[in-house]
Structure formats: structure tokens, C-alpha cells
PDB file of N, CA, C and O in Angstrom:
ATOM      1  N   UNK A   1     -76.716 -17.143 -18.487  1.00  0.00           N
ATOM      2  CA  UNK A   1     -76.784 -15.936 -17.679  1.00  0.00           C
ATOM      3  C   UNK A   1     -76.440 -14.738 -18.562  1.00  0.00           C
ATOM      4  O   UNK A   1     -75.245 -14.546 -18.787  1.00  0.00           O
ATOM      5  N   UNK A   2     -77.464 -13.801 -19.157  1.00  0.00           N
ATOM      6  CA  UNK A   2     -77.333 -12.579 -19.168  1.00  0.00           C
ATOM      7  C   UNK A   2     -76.075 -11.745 -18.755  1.00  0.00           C
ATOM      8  O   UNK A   2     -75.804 -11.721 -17.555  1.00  0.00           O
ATOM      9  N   UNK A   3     -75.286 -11.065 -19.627  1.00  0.00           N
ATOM     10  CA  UNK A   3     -74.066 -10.579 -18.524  1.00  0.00           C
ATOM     11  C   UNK A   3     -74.402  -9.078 -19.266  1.00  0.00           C
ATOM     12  O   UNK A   3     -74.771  -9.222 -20.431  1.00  0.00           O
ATOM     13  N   UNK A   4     -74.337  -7.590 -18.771  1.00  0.00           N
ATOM     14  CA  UNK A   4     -74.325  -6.582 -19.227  1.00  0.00           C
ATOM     15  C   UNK A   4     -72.804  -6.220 -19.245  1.00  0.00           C
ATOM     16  O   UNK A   4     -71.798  -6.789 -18.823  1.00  0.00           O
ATOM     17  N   UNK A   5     -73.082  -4.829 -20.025  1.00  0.00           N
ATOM     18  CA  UNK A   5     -71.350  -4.213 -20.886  1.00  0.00           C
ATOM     19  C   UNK A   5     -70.494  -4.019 -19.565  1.00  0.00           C
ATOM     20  O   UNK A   5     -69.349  -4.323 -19.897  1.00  0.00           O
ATOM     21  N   UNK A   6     -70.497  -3.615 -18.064  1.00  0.00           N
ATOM     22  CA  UNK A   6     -70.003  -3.186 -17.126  1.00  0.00           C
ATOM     23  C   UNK A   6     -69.323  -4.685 -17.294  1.00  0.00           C
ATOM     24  O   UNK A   6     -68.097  -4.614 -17.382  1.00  0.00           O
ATOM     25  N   UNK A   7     -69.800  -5.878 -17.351  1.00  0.00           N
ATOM     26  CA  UNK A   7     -69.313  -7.263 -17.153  1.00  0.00           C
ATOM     27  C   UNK A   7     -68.622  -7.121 -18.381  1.00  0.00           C
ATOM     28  O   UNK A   7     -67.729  -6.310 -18.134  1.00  0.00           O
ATOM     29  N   UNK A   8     -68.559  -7.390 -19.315  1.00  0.00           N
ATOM     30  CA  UNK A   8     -67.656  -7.619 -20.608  1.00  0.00           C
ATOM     31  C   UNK A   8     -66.477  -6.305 -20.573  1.00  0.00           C
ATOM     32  O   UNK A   8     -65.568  -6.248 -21.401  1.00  0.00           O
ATOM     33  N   UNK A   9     -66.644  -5.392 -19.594  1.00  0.00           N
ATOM     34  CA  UNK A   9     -66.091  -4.126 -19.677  1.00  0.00           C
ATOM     35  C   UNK A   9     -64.580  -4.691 -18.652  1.00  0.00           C
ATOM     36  O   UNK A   9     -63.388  -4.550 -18.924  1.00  0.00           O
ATOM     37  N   UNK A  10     -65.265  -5.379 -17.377  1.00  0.00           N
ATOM     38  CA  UNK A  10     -64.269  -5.575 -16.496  1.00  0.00           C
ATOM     39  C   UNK A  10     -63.290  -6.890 -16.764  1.00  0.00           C
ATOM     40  O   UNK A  10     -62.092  -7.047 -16.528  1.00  0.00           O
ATOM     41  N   UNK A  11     -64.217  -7.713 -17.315  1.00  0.00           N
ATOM     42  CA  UNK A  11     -63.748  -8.988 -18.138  1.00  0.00           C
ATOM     43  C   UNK A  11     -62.528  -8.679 -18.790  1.00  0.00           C
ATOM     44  O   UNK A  11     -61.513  -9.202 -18.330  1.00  0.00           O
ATOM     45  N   UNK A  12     -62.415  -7.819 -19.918  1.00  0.00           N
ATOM     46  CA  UNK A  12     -61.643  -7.458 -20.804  1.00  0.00           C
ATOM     47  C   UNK A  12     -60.612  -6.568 -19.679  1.00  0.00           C
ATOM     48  O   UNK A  12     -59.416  -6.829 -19.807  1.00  0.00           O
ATOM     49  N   UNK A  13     -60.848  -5.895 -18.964  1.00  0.00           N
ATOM     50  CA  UNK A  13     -59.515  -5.135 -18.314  1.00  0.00           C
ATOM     51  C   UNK A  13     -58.789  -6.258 -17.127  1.00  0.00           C
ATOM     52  O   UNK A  13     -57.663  -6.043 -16.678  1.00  0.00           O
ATOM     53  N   UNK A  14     -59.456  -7.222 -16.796  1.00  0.00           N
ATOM     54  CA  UNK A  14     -58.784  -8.341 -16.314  1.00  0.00           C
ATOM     55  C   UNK A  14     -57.962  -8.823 -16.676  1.00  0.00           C
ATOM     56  O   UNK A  14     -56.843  -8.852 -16.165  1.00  0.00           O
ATOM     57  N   UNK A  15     -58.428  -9.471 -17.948  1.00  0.00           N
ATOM     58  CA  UNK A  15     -57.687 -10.557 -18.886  1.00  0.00           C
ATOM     59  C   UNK A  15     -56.161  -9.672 -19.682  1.00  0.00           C
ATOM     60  O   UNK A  15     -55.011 -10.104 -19.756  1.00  0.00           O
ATOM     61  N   UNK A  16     -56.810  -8.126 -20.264  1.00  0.00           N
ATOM     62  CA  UNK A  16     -55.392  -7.457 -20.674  1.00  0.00           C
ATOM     63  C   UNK A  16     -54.624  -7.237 -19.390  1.00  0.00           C
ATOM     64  O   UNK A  16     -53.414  -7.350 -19.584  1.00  0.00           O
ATOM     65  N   UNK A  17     -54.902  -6.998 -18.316  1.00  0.00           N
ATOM     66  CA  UNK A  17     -54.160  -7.125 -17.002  1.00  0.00           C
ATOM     67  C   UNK A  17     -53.128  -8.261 -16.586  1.00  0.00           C
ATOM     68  O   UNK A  17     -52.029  -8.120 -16.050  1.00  0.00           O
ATOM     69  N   UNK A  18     -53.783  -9.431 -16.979  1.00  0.00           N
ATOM     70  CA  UNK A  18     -53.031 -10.621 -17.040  1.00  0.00           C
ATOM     71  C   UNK A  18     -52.242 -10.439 -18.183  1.00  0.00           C
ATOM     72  O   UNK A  18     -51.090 -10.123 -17.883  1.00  0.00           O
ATOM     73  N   UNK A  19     -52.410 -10.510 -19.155  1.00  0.00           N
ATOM     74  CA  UNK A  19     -51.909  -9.986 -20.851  1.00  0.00           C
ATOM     75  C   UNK A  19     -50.460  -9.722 -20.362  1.00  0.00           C
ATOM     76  O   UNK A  19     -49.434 -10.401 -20.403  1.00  0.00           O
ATOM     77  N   UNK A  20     -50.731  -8.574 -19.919  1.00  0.00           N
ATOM     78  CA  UNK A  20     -49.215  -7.446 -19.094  1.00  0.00           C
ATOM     79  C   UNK A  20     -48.339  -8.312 -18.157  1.00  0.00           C
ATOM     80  O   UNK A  20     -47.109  -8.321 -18.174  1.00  0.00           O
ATOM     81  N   UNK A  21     -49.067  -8.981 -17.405  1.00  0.00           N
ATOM     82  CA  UNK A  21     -48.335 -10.062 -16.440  1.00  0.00           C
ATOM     83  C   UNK A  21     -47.466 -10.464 -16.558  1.00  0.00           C
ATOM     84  O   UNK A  21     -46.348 -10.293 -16.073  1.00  0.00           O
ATOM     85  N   UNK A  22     -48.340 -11.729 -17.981  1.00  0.00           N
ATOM     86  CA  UNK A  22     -47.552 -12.584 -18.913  1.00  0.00           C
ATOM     87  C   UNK A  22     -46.432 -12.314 -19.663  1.00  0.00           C
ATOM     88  O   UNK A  22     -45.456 -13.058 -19.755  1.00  0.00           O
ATOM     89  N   UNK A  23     -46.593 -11.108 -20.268  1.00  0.00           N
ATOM     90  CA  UNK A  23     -45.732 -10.753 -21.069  1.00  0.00           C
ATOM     91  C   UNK A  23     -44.157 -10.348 -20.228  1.00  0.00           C
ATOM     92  O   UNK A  23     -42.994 -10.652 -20.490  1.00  0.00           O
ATOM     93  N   UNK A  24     -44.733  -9.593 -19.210  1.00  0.00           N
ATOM     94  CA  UNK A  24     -43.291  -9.315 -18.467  1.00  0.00           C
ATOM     95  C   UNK A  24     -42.962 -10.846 -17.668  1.00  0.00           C
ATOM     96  O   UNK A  24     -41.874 -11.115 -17.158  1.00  0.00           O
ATOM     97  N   UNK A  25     -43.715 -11.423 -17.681  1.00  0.00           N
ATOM     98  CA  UNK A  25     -42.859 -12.925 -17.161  1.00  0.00           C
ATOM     99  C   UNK A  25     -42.150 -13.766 -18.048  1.00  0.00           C
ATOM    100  O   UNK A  25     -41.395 -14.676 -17.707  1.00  0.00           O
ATOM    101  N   UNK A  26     -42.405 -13.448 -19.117  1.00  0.00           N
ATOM    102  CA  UNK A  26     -41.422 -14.225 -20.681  1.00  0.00           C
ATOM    103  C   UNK A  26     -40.100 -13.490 -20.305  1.00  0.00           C
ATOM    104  O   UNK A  26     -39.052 -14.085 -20.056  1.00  0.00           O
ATOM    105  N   UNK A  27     -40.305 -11.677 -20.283  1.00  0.00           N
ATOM    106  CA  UNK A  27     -39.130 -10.806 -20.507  1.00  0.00           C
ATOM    107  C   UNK A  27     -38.321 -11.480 -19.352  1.00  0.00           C
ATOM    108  O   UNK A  27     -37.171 -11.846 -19.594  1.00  0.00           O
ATOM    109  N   UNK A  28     -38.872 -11.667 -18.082  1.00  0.00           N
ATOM    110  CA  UNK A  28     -37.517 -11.943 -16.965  1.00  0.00           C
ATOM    111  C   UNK A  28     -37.316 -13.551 -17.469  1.00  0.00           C
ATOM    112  O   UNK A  28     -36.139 -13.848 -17.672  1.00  0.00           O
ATOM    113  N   UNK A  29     -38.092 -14.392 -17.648  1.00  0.00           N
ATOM    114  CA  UNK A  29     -37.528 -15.300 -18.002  1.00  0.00           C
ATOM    115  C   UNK A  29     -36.511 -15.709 -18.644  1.00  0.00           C
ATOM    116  O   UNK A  29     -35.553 -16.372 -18.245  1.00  0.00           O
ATOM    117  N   UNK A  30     -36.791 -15.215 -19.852  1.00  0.00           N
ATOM    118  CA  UNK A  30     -35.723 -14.652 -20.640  1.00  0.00           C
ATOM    119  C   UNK A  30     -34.349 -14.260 -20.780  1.00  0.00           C
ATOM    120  O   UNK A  30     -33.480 -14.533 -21.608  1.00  0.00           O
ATOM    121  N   UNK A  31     -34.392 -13.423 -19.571  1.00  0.00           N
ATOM    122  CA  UNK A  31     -33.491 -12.819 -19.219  1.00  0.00           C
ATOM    123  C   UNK A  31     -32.481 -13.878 -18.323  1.00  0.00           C
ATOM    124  O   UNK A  31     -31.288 -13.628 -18.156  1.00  0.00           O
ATOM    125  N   UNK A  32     -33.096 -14.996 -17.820  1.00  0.00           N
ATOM    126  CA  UNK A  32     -31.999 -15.140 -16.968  1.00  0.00           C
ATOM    127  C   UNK A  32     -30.768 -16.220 -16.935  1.00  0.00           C
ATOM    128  O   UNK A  32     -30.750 -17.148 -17.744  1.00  0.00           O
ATOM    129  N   UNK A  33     -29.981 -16.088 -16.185  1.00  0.00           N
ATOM    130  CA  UNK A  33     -28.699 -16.331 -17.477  1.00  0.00           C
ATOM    131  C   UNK A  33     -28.925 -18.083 -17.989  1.00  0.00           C
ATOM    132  O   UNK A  33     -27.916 -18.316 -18.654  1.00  0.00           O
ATOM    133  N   UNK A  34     -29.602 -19.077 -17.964  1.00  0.00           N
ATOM    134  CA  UNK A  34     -29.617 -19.623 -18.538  1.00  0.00           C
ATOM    135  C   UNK A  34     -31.287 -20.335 -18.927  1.00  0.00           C
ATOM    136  O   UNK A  34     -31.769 -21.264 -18.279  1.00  0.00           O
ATOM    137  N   UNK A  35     -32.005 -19.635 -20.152  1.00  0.00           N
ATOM    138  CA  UNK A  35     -33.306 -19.301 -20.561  1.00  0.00           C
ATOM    139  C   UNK A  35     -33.740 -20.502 -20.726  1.00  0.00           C
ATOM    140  O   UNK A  35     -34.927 -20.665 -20.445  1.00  0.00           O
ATOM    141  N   UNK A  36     -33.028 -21.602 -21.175  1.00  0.00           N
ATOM    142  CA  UNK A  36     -33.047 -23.051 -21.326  1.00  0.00           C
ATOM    143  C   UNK A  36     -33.821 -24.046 -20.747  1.00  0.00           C
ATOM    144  O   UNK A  36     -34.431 -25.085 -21.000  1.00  0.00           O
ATOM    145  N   UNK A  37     -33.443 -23.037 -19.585  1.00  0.00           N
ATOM    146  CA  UNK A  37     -33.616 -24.139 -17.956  1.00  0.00           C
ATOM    147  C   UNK A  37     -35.090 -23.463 -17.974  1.00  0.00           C
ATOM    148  O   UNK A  37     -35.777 -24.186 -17.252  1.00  0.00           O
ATOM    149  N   UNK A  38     -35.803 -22.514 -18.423  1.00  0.00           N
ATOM    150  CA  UNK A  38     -37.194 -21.990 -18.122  1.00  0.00           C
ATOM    151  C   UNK A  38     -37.967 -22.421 -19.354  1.00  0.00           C
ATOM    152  O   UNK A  38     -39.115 -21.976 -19.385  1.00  0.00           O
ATOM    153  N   UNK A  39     -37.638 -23.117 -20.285  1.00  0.00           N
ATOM    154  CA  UNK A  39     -38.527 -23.277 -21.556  1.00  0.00           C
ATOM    155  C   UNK A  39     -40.124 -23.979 -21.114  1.00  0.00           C
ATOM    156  O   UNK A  39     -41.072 -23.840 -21.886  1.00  0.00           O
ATOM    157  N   UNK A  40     -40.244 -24.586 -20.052  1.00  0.00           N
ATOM    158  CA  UNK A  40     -41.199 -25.279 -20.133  1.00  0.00           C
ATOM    159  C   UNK A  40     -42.338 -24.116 -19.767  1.00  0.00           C
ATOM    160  O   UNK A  40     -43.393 -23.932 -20.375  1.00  0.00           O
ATOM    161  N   UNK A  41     -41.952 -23.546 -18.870  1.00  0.00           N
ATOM    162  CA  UNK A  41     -42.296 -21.967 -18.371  1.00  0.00           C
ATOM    163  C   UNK A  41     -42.659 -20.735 -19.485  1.00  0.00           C
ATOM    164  O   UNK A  41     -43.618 -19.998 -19.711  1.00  0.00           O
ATOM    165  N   UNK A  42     -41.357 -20.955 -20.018  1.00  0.00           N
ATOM    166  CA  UNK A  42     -41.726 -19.866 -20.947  1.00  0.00           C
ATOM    167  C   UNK A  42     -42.829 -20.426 -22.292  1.00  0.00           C
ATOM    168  O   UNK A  42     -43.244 -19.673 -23.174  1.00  0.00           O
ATOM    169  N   UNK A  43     -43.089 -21.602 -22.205  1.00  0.00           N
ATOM    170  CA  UNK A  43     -43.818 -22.000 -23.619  1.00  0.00           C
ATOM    171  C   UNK A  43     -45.578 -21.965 -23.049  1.00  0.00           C
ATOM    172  O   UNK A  43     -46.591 -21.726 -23.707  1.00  0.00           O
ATOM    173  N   UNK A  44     -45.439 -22.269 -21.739  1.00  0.00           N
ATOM    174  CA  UNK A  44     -46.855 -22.152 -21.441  1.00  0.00           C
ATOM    175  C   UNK A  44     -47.508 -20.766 -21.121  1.00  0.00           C
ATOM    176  O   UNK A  44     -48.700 -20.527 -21.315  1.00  0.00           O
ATOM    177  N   UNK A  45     -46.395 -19.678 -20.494  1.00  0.00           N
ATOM    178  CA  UNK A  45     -47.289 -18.296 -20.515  1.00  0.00           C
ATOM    179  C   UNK A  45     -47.070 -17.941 -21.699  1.00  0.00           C
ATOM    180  O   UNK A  45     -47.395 -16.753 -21.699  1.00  0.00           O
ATOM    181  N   UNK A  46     -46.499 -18.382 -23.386  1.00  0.00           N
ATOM    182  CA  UNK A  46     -46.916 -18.013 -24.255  1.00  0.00           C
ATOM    183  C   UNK A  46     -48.103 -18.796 -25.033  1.00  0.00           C
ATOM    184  O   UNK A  46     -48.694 -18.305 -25.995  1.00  0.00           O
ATOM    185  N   UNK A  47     -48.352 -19.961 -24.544  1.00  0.00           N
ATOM    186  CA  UNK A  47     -50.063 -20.495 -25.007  1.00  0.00           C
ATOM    187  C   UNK A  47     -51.206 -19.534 -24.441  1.00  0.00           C
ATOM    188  O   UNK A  47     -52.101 -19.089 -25.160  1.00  0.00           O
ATOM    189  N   UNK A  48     -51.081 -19.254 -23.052  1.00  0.00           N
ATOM    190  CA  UNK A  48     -51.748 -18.889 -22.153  1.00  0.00           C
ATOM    191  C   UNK A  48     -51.993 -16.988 -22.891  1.00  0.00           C
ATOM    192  O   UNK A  48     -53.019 -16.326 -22.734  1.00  0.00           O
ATOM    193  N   UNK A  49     -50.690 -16.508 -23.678  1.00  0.00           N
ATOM    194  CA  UNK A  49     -51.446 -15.192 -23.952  1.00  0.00           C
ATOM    195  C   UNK A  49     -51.893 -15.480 -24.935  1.00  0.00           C
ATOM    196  O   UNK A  49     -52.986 -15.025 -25.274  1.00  0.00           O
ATOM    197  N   UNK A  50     -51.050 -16.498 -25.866  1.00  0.00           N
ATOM    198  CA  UNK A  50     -52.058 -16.637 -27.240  1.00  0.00           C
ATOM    199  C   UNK A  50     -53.947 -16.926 -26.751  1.00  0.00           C
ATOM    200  O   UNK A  50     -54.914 -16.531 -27.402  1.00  0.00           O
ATOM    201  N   UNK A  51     -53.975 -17.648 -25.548  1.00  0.00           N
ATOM    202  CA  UNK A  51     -55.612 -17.888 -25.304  1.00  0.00           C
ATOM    203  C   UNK A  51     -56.411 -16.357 -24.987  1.00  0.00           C
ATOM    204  O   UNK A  51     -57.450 -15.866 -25.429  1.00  0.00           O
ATOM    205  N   UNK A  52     -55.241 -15.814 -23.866  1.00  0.00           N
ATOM    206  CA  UNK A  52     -56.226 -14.815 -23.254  1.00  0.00           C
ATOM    207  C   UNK A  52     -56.344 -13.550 -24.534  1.00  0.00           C
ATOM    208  O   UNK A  52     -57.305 -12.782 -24.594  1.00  0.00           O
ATOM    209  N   UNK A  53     -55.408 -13.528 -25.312  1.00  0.00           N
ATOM    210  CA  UNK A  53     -55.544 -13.065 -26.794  1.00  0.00           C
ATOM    211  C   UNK A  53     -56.765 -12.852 -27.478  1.00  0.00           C
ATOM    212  O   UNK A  53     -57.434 -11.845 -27.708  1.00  0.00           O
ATOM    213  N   UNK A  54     -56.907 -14.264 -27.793  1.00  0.00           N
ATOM    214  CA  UNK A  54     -58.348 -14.518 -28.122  1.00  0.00           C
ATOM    215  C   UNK A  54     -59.601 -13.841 -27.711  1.00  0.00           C
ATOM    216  O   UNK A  54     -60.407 -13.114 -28.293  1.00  0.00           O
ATOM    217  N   UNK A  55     -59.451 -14.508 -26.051  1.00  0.00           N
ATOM    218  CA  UNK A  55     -60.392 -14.310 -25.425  1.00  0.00           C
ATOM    219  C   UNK A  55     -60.598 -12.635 -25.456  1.00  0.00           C
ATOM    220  O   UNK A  55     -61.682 -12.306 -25.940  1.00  0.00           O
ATOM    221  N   UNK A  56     -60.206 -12.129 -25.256  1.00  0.00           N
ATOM    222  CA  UNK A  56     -59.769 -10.482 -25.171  1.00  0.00           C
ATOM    223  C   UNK A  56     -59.978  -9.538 -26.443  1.00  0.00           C
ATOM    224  O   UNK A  56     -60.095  -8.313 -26.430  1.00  0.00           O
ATOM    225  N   UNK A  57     -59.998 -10.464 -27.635  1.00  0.00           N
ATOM    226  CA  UNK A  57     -60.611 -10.487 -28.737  1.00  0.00           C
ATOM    227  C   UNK A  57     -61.952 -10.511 -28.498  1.00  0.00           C
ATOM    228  O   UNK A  57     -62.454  -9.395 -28.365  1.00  0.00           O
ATOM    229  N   UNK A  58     -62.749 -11.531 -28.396  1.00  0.00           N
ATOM    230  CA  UNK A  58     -63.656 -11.965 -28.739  1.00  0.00           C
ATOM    231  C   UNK A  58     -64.843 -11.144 -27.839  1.00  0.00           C
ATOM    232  O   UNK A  58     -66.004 -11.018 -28.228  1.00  0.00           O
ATOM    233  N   UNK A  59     -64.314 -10.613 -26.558  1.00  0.00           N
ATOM    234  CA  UNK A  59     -64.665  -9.435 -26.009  1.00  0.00           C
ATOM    235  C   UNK A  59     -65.228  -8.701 -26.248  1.00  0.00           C
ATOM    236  O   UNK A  59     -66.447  -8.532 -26.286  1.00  0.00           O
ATOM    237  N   UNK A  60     -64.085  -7.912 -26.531  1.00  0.00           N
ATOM    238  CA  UNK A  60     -63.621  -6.375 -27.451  1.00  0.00           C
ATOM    239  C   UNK A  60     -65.071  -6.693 -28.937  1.00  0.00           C
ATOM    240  O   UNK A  60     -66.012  -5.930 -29.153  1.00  0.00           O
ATOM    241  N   UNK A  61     -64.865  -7.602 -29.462  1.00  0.00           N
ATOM    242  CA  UNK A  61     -66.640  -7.936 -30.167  1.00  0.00           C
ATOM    243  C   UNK A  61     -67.526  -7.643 -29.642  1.00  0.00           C
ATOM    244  O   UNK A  61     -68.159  -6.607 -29.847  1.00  0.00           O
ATOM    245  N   UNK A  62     -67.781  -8.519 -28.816  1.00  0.00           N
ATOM    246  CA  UNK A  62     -69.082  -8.368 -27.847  1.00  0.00           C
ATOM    247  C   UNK A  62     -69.538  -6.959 -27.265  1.00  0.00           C
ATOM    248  O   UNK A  62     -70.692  -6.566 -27.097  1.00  0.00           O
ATOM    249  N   UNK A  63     -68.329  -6.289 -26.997  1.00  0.00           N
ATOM    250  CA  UNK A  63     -68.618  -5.362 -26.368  1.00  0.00           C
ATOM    251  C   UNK A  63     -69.065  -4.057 -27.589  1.00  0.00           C
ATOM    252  O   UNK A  63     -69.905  -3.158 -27.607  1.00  0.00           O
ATOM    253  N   UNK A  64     -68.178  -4.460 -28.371  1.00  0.00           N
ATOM    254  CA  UNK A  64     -68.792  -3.416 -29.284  1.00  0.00           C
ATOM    255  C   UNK A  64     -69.891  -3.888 -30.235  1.00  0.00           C
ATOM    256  O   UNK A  64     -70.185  -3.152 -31.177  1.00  0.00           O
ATOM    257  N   UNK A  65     -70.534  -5.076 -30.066  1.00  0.00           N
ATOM    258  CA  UNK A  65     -71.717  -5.392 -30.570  1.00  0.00           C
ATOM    259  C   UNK A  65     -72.951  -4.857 -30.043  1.00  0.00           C
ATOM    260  O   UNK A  65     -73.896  -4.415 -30.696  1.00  0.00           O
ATOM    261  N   UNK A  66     -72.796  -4.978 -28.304  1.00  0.00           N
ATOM    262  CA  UNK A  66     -73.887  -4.438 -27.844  1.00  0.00           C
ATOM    263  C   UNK A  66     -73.643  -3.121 -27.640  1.00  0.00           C
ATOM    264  O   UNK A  66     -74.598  -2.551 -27.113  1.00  0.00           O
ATOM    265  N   UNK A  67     -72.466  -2.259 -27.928  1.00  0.00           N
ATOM    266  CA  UNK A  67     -72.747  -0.821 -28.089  1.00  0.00           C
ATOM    267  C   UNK A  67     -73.563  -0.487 -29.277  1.00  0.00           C
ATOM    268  O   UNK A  67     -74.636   0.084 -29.082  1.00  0.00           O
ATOM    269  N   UNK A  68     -73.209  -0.759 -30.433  1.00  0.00           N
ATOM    270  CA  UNK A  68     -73.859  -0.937 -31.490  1.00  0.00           C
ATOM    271  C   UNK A  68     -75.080  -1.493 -31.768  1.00  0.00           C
ATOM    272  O   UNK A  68     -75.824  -0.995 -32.613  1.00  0.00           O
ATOM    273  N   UNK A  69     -75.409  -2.643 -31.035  1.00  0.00           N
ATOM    274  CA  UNK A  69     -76.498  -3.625 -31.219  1.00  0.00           C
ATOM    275  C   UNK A  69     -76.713  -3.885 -32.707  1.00  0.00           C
ATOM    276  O   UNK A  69     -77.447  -3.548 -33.636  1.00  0.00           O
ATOM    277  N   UNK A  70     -75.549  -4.763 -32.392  1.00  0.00           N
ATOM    278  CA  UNK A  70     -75.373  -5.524 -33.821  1.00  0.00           C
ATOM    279  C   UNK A  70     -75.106  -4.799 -35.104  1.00  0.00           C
ATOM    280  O   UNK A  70     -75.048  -5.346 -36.205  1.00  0.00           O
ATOM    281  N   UNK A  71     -74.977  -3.761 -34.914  1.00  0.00           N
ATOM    282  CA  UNK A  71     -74.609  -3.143 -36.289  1.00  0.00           C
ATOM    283  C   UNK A  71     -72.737  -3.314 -36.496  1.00  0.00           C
ATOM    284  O   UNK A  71     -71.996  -3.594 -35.553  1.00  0.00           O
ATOM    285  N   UNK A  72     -72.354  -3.121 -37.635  1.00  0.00           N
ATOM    286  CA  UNK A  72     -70.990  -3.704 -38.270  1.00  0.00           C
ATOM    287  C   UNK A  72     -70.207  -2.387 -38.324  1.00  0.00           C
ATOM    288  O   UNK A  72     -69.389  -2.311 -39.241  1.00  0.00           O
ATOM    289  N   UNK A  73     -70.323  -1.283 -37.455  1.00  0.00           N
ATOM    290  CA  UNK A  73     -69.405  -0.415 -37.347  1.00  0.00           C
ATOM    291  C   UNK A  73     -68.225  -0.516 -36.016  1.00  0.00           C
ATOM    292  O   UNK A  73     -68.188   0.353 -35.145  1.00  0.00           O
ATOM    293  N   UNK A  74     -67.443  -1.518 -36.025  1.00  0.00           N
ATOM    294  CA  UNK A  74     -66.376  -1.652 -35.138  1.00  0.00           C
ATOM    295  C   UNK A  74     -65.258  -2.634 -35.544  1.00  0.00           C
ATOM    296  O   UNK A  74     -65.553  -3.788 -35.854  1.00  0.00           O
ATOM    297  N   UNK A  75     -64.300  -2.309 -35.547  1.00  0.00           N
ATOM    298  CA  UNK A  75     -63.349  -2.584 -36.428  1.00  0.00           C
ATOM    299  C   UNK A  75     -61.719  -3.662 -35.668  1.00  0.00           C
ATOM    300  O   UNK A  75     -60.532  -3.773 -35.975  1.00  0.00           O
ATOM    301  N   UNK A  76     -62.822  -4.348 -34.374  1.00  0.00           N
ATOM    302  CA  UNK A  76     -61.801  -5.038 -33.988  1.00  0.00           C
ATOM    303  C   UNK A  76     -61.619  -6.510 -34.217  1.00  0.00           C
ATOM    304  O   UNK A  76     -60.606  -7.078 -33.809  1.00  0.00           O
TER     305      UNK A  76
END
């Protein structure tokens, strides 16, 4: 399926949306008084940004590929 830039546009503000989620769910985790008891928690929303990372990466390509159409001026 064909997807145009509006799709790779909303894709990417999803996934950094989640990004933000994640990240403030490590911080309270973290935070609480015994962090120990959350490791299993805290190790999977840090796989989970390392993925959406990626993914959010690989995007941020796409998207500036077809602004460009294929030309090598984008620097993410």
C-alpha cells in the first residue's frame, strides 16, 4: 500500500508522542522509593523507545526522501 507524506507525517508525530510517554514513565518509575521493584517495567519501556527510536528514524528518512525524491540533501 502506497502511503503519502501526510501518512509518514502523522506516523512520526505519533510514535515521538509515545517517545514522550515513555520517557516520562522511566522518570516516575524511577522515582519511586523503591526502583528495584519496577525493573522489569523499567527495562521494557526502555527497549520499546530504543524500537520506536528507530522507527522514528527511519521515518524522518522517508519523509525526507520523498520531499527530496531521492536526492541526498537531508541530514537525518
Amino acid at each position: 500500500m502506497p502511503y503519502v507524506q501526510e501518512d509518514y507525517l502523522e506516523a512520526k508525530r505519533q510514535i515521538d508522542s509515545t517517545l514522550h510517554k515513555l520517557r516520562e514513565t522511566i522518570k516516575t518509575l524511577e522515582a519511586k522509593e523503591n526502583p528495584a521493584r519496577y525493573k522489569s517495567q523499567i527495562t521494557l519501556a526502555q527497549r520499546r523507545i530504543q524500537a520506536f527510536e528507530l522507527a522514528s528514524h527511519l521515518i524522518a528518512q522517508q519523509i525526507c526522501q520523498t520531499e527530496t525524491q531521492g536526492e541526498s540533501k537531508c541530514t537525518t
